[in-house]
C-alpha positions as CSV (number, residue, x, y, z in Angstrom):
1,X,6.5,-35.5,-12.6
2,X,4.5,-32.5,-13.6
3,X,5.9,-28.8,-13.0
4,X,3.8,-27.0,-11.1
5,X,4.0,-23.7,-12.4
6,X,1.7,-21.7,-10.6
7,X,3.2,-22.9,-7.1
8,X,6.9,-22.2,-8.6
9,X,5.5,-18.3,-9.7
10,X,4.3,-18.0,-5.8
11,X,7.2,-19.4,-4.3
12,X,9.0,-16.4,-6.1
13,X,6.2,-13.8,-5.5
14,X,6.8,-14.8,-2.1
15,X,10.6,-14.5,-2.0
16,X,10.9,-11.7,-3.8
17,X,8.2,-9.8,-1.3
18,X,10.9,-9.7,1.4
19,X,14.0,-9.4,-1.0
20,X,12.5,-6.3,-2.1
21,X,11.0,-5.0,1.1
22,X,14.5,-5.5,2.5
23,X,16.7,-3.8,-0.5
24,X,14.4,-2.2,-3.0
25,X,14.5,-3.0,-6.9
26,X,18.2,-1.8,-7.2
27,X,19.1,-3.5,-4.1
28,X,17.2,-6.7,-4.7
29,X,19.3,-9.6,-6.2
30,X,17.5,-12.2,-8.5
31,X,20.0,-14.9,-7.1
32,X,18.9,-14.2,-3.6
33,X,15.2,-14.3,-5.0
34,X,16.0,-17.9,-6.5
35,X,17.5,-19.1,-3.2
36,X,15.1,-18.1,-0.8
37,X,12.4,-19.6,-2.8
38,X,14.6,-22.7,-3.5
39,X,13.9,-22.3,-7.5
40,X,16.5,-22.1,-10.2
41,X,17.1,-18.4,-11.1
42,X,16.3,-18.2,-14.8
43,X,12.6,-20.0,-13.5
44,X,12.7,-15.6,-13.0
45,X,13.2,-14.9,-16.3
46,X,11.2,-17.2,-17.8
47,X,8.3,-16.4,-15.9
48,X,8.7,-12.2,-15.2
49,X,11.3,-11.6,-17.6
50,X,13.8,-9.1,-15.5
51,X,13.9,-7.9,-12.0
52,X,12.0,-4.3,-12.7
53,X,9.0,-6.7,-13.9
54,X,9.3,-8.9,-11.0
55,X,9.0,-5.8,-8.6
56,X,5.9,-4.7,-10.7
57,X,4.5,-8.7,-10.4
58,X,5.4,-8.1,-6.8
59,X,3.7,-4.8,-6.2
60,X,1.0,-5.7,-8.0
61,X,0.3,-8.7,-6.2
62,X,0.7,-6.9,-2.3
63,X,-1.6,-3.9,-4.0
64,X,-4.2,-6.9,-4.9
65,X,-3.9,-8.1,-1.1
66,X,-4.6,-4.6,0.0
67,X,-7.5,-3.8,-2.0
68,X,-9.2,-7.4,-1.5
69,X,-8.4,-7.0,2.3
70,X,-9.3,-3.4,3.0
71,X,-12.1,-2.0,0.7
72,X,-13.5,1.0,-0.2
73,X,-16.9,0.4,-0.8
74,X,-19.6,3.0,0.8
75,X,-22.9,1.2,1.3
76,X,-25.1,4.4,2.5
77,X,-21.9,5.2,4.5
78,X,-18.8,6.8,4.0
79,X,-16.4,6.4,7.3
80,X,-13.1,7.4,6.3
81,X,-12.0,7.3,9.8
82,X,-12.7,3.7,9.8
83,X,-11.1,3.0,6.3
84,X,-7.8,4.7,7.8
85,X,-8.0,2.3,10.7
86,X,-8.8,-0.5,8.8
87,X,-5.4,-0.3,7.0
88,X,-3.2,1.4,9.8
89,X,-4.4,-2.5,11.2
90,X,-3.3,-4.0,7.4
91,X,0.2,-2.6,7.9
92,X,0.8,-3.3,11.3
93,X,0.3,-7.0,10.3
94,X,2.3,-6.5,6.8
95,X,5.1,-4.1,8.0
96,X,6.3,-5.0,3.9
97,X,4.1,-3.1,2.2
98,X,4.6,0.2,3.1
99,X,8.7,-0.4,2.2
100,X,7.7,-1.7,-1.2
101,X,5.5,1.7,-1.3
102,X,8.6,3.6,-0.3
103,X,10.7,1.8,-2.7
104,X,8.2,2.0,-5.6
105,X,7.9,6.2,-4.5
106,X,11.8,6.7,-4.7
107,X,12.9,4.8,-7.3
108,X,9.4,5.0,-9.4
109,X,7.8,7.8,-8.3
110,X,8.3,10.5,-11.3
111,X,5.8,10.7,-14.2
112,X,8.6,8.8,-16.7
113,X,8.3,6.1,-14.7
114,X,5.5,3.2,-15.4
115,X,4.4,2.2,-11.9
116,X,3.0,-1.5,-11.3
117,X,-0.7,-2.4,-12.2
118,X,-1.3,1.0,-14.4
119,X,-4.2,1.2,-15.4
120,X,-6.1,-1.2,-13.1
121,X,-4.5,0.9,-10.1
122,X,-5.5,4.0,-11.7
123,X,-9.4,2.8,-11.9
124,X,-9.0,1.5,-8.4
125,X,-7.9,4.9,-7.0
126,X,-10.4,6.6,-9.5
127,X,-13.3,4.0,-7.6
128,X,-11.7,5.9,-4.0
129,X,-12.0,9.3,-5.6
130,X,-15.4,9.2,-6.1
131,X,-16.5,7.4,-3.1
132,X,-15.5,10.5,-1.1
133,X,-17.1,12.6,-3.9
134,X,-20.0,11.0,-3.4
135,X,-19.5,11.6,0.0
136,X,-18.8,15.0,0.3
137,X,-22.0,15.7,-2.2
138,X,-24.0,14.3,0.7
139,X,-22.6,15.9,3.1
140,X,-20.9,12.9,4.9
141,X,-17.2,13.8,4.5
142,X,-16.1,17.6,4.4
143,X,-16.3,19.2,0.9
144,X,-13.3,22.1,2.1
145,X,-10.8,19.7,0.1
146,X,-11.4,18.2,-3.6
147,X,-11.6,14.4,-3.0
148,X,-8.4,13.1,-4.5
149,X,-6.6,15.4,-2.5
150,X,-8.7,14.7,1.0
151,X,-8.3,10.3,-0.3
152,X,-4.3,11.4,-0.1
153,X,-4.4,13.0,2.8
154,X,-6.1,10.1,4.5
155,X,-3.5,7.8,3.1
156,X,-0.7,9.8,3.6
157,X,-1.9,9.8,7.3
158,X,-1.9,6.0,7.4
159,X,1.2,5.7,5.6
160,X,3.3,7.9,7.1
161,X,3.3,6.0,10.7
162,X,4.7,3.3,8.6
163,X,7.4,4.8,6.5
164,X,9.1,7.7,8.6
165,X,8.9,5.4,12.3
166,X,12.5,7.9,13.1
167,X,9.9,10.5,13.3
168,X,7.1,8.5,15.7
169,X,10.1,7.7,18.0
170,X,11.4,11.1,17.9
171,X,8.1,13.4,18.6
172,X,7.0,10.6,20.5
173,X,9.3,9.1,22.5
174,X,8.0,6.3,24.9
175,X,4.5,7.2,24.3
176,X,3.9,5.2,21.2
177,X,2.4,2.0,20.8
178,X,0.1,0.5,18.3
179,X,-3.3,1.1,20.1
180,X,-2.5,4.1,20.9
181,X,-0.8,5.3,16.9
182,X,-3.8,4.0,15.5
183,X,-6.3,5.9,17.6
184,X,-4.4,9.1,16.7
185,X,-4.2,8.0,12.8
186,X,-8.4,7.5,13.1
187,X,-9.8,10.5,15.5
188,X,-6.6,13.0,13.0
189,X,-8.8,10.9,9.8
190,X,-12.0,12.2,11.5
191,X,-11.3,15.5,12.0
192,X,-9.7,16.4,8.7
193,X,-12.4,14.5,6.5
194,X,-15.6,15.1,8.5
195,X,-17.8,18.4,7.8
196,X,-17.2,21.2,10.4
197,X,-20.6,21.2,12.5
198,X,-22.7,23.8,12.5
């Protein structure tokens, strides 16, 4: 019988998604990787070579997902306060990407540290840049703000509903649901990114 080797690298993938969501890279055990996916553990190494390469496999597999499933793509029209709906709705339905964002920012974050999909993520948020340039040069998206820092902003906003849910439960307690935390995260996205009318 012939090993199937691209199956046996997304059986992992997928195991190590959640085993890293869960514990982060330090946390993360290879052995719990290999049993969840029901693959012998050095199948790991011979495929991703150590754990900090797996997370980076991992991340930039989920990043891939992301992109694929939530572009950025103006076609006459930049709506930022859709795009920040649009993945508010991506993480509601894949609660384990923000943590492997929050894992990758605390244990990756400083400029020593290579994060996953380098350069291709580095173009990708470069294409997001200058969509809202291009944006803001027409007048479609406020021009107050350089765009890198206004594209943060706007992700940061998504994110952050996401990542510190203490603080939704705390400033809002009872009030919250989906709906209604991702019609905040859109109309906040409009106002900060649209231009001020005249």
């Amino acid at each position: 019988m012939a090993w199937d080797t691209a199956r046996t690298q997304q059986l992992l993938l997928d195991a190590a998604v959640e085993e890293f969501a869960e514990f982060g890279p330090d946390g993360a055990r290879i052995a719990r990787v290999a049993t969840r996916a029901g693959v012998n553990k050095e199948r790991i190494y011979q495929y991703f070579g150590n754990k900090e390469r797996l997370f980076s496999a991992v991340l930039t597999s989920e990043l891939g997902k992301l992109a694929e499933a939530v572009p950025l793509a103006p076609t006459g029209h930049l709506d930022l306060g859709d795009y920040a709906g649009r993945v508010f709705d991506y993480h509601s339905a894949n609660p384990h990407f923000s943590r492997l964002l929050a894992w990758e920012g605390l244990q990756r974050g400083t400029e020593s540290e290579e994060l996953a999909a380098g350069p291709e993520r580095t173009a990708h948020y470069g294409e997001k840049v200058a969509a809202v340039a291009a944006a803001q040069r027409t007048g479609e998206a406020t021009g107050d703000v350089d765009p890198g820092r206004l594209m943060f902003a706007v992700i940061g906003l998504v994110n952050a509903w996401f990542t510190l849910p203490q603080m939704v439960r705390l400033l809002l307690p009872g009030t919250a649901d989906a709906a209604t935390n991702r019609e905040a995260v859109v109309g906040l996205v409009n106002r900060l990114t649209r231009p001020a009318a005249d």
